[in-house]
N, C-alpha and C positions, 0 to 999 in steps of 0.2 A: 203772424197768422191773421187771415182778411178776418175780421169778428162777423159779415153778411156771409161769406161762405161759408164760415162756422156754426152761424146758424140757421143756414140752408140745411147742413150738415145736416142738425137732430134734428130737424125738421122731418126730415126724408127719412133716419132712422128710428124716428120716434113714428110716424105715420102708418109704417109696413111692420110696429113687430110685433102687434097680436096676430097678422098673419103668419107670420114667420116662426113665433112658439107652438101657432096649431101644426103646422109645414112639421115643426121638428115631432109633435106626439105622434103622428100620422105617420110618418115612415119611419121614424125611429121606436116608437113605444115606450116613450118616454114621457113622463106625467105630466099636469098643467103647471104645477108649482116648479117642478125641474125645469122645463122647456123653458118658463118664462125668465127664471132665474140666467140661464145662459143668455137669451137675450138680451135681457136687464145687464150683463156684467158686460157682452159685447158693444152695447149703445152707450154704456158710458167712458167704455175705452174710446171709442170712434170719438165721444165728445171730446174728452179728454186732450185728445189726440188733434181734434179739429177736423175731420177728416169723415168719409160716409164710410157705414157698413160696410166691411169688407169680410170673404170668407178668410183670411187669417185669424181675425180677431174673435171672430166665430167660434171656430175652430179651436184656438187657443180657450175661449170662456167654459168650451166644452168639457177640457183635457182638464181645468182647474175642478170642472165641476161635477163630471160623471168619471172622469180617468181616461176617457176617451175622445180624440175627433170626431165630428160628423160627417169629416169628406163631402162639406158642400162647398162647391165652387161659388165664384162670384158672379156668375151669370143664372146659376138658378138664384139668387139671394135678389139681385138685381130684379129676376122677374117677378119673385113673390113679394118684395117691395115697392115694386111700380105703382102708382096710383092710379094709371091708365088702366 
């Protein structure tokens, strides 16, 4: 594992995931403490893992934590992580 791209990695994911825990209150209706917690569980698998936010792992932190997916893809995850 490159350790600069690794830490590109949470960079990017650590960057984009107070937007991405409001993304999930906002269409899903799901609380500040939950939303953030599935991000929290997602960003440290990506780190983990070496690897950026992806909607699997998302997804997956979801199904650990509410019992369910959020069915978000990785192109909306990508856009509300962009820093542009």
């Amino acid at each position: 594992v490159n350790k600069d791209e690794m830490s590109l990695a949470t960079v990017k994911s650590l960057g984009g995931s107070t937007d991405l825990a409001e993304e999930i209150m906002t269409k899903y209706g799901i609380d500040a403490k939950t939303a953030n917690s599935i991000v929290g569980r997602a960003v440290r698998s990506a780190t983990q893992m070496g690897k950026e936010l992806e909607a699997d792992l998302l997804n997956s932190a979801a199904k650990d934590i509410i019992n369910r997916s959020l069915n978000m893809s990785d192109d909306i995850i990508e856009k509300i992580m962009d820093p542009k």
